[in-house]
C-alpha positions in Angstrom: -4.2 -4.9 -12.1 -1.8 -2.0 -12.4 1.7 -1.8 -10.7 0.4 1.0 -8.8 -2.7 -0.6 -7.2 -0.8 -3.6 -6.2 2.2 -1.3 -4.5 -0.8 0.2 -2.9 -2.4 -3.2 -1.8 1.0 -4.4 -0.4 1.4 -1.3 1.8 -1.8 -1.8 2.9 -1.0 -5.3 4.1 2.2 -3.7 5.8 0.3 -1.2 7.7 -2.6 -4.0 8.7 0.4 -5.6 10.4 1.5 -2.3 12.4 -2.1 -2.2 13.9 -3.3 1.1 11.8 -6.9 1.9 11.1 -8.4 2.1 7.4 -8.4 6.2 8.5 -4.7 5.7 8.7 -3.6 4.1 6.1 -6.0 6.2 3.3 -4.4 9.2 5.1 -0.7 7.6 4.7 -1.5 6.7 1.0 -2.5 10.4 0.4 0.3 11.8 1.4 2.3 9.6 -0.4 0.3 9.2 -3.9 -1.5 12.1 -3.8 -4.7 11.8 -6.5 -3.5 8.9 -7.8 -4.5 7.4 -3.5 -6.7 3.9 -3.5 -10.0 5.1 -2.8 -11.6 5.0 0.6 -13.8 1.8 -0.4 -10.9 0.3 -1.7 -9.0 1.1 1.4 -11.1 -0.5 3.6 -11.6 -3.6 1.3 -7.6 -4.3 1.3 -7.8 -3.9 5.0 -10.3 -6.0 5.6 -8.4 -8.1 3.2 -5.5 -8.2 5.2 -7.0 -8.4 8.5 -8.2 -11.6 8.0 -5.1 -13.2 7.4 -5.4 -13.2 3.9 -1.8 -12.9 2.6 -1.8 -12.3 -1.1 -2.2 -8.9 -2.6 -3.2 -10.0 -6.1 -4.6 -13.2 -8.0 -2.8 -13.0 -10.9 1.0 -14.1 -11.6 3.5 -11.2 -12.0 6.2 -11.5 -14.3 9.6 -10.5 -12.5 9.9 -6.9 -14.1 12.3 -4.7 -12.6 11.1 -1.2 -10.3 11.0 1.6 -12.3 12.9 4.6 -11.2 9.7 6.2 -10.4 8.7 3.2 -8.7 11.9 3.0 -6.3 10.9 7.0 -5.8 7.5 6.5 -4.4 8.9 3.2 -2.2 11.4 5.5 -1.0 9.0 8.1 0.0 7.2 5.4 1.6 9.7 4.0 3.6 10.8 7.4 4.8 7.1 8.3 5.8 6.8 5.3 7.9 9.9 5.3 9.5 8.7 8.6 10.8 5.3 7.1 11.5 6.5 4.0 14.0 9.6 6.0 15.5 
């Protein structure tokens, strides 16, 4: 699993918890990633995911690499998108 799908999955579960529809959170992750979006079937199968309670966003271990400075970019552009989302 790439670093990118499992930021993705993890926002996903973060956005499940605000009460936002798969619609949302595909339109949220386009606007943030752009092409390189989960794709609508994916979307939906993280939220579904998440909405039953499941908590983890992968099976595998990760090893405790530092963010990448493009990384801390795109979570900072997150952030900033949902603070104007909830308020």
């Amino acid at each position: 699993m790439s670093e990118l799908e499992l930021e993705q999955q993890t926002h996903i579960k973060f956005l499940v918890k605000l009460g936002k529809s798969g619609n949302e959170i595909r339109e949220i992750l386009v606007q943030v990633y752009g092409d390189n979006a989960m794709k609508k079937t994916a979307v939906y199968r993280w939220v579904k995911h998440s909405s039953e309670g499941k908590e983890s966003v992968t099976d595998e271990e990760r090893s405790g690499q530092p963010a990448t400075a493009e990384l801390k970019k795109t979570l900072q552009k997150f952030v900033k998108l949902c603070v104007k989302i909830i308020g």
